[in-house]
N, C-alpha and C positions, 0 to 999 in steps of 0.2 A: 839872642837877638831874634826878635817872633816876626812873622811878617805876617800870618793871620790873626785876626782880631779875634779873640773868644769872648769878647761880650757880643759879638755877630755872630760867631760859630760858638754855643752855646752847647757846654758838655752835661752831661750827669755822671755819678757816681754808676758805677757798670755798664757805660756804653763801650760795643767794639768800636773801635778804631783804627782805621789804618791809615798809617802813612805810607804813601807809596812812594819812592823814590827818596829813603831817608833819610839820605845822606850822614850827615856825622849827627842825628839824632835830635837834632832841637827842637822840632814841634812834636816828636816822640814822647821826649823827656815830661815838656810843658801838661802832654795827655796823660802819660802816667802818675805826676805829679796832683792833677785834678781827679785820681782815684777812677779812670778810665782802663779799660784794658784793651790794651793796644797790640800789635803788629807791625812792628817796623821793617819794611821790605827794599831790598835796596839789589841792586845785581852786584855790586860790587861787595866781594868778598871782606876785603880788610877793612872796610866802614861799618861791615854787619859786625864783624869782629870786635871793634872799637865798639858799636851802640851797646851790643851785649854786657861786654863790661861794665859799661855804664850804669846799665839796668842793674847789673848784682852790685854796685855801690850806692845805688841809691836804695835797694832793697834793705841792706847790710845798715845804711844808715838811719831809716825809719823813714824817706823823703816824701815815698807815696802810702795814701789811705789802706788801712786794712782792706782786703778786702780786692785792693788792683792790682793786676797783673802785667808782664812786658815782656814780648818775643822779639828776638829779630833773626830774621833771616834772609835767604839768598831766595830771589825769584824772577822771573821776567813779567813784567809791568803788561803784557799782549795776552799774558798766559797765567790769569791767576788761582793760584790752587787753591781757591774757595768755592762752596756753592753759592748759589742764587740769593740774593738778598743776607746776607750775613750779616753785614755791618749798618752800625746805626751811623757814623760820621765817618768820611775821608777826605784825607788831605796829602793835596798831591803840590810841592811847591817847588817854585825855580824847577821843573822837569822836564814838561811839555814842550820846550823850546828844544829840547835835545832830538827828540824822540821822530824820528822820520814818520810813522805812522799814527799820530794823534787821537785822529778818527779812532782806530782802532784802542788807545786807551780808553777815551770817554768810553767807547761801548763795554767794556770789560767793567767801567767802575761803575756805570751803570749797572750793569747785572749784578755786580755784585752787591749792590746799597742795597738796603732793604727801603720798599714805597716808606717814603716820607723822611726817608734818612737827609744828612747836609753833607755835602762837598765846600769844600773849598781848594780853590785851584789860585795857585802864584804865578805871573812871568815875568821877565824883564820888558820893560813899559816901553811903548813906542820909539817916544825922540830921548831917553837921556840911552838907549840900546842903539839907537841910526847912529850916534854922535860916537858914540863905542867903536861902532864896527867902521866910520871913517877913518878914523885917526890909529886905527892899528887892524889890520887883518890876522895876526901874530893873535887877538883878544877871540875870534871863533873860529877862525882855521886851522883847529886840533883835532886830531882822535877826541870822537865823542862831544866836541863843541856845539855850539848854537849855530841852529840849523834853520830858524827863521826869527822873525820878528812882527810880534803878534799887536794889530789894533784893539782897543778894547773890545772894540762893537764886533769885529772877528772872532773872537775870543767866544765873547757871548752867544753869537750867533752859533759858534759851533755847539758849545755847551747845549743850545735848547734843539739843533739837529739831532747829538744825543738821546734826546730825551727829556733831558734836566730842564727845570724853572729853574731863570737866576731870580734871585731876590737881592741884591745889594752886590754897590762893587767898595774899594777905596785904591788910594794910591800910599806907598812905603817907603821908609828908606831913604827919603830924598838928602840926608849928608852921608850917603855912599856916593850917589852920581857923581859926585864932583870929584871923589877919589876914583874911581875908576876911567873918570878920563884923563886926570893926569899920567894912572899907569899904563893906558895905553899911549900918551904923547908922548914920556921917555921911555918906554919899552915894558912889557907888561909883567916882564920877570926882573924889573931891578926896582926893586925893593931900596937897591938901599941908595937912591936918591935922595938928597936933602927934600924935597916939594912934598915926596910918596910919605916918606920917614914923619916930615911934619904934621903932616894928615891925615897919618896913619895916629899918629899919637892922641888927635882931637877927638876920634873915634874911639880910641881907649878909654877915656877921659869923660864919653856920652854913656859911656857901659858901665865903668867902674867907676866914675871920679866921682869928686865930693858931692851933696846934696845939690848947693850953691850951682857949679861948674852942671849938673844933671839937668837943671832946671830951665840953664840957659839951653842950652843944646835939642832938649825934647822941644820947646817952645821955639824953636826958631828950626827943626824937623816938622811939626806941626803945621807952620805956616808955610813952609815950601813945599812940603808932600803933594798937593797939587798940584804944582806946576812942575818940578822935577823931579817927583818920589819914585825909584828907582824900581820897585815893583808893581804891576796892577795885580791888584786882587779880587776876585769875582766870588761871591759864593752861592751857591745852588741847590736847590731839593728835588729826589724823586717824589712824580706825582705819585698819588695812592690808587689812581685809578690803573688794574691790572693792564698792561701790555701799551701803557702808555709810549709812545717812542717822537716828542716834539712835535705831534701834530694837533698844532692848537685850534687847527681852525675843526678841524672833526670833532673835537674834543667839543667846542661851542656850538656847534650843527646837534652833538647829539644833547644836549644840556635842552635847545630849542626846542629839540623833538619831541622829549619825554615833557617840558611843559605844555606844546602843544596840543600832546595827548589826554594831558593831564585834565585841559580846559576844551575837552571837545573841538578841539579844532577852531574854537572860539574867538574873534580879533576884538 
């Protein structure tokens, strides 16, 4: 289940990529799968554990291009042990909501992208995440839970304080929302309600079920995605210009300048 769009986040064969925050590996997978070489970083030890594995069966089974490669390991997202401009693409998804210090991420993935790389960045979206956090506190008052709940236009704005130009957003996922507010109306660990169990099954059904049963489900997530698509997604480039850090308006002062010059000072 992707929730970043790779006809918008456009890979080639030999770009670095990192996922940061990779949890159990699925936009991992999807990049080594497109003959990328990736980096899966996650802090939590037995998800790195689980991706690795993953990686040697897919290796084992032929899944990715000669040629691609697949890490993962243990690291902190504040502190990355890469140099300067490494990576042509990163994606960081459902993370940023966790993470007290955000700011602080963007500026690390910042540095680390190389000018003119793409980010893409996931969260959970406005109102189907307010509608969450109503009806169950039990849904982010965990060890390690969601920690705010991000506007698009916030989102963005932080993004181009960063540094980064967004270039495109979209909305995901919208037949999850409805499943996760039932599991926070009867409690968000029982599972095994009839309502959770039902709806859990329709979701099964969107992933694996027949052509038929695929067809309906994508097309009726398609038309809801904007109204309750359960993640926003933003995607972003470092500019090429060195030591670029979001100031657009310098950036257009100095573009002015040098034509200025260019035409004698000419009007």
């Amino acid at each position: 289940m992707l929730t970043v769009d790779f006809s918008r986040f456009p890979l080639a064969p030999g770009d670095r990529v990192l996922d940061l925050g990779c949890g159990g590996g699925r936009h991992a997978f999807e990049c080594y799968r497109r003959g990328a070489n990736v980096i899966a970083l996650d802090q939590n030890a037995e998800e790195i554990a689980e991706v690795r594995k993953w990686f040697a069966a897919m290796e084992q089974a032929g899944e990715a291009p000669e040629g691609a490669s697949a890490v993962a390991m243990e690291g902190n997202a504040l502190a990355l042990p890469f140099e300067d401009d490494y990576f042509d693409k990163i994606i960081i998804s459902e993370v940023m909501e966790h993470i007290p210090d955000d700011k602080g991420v963007l500026n690390e993935m910042f540095r680390v992208l190389k000018p003119g790389g793409l980010l893409a960045v996931t969260v959970p979206r406005w109102l189907p995440e307010k509608i969450c956090w109503a009806l169950s506190d039990e849904y982010h008052e965990v060890e390690g839970g969601h920690i705010r709940i991000y506007r698009g236009d916030e989102l963005l704005d932080r993004l181009k304080d960063a540094g980064l130009e967004p270039y495109g957003t979209h909305h995901a996922h919208a037949l999850h929302s409805p499943y996760w507010w039932i599991k926070c109306a009867v409690g968000v660990n029982n599972d095994k309600a009839l309502p959770v169990k039902a709806y859990h099954q329709l979701l099964v059904w969107d992933i694996v079920g027949t052509p038929v049963i695929s067809t309906l489900t994508k097309a009726a997530e398609r038309a809801l995605n904007p109204v309750i698509g359960k993640s926003f997604v933003a995607y972003a480039s470092k500019p090429h210009r060195a030591g670029a850090r979001g100031d657009a308006t310098a950036d257009r002062a100095d573009r002015a300048d040098r034509a200025d010059r260019a035409t004698g000072g000419a009007e």
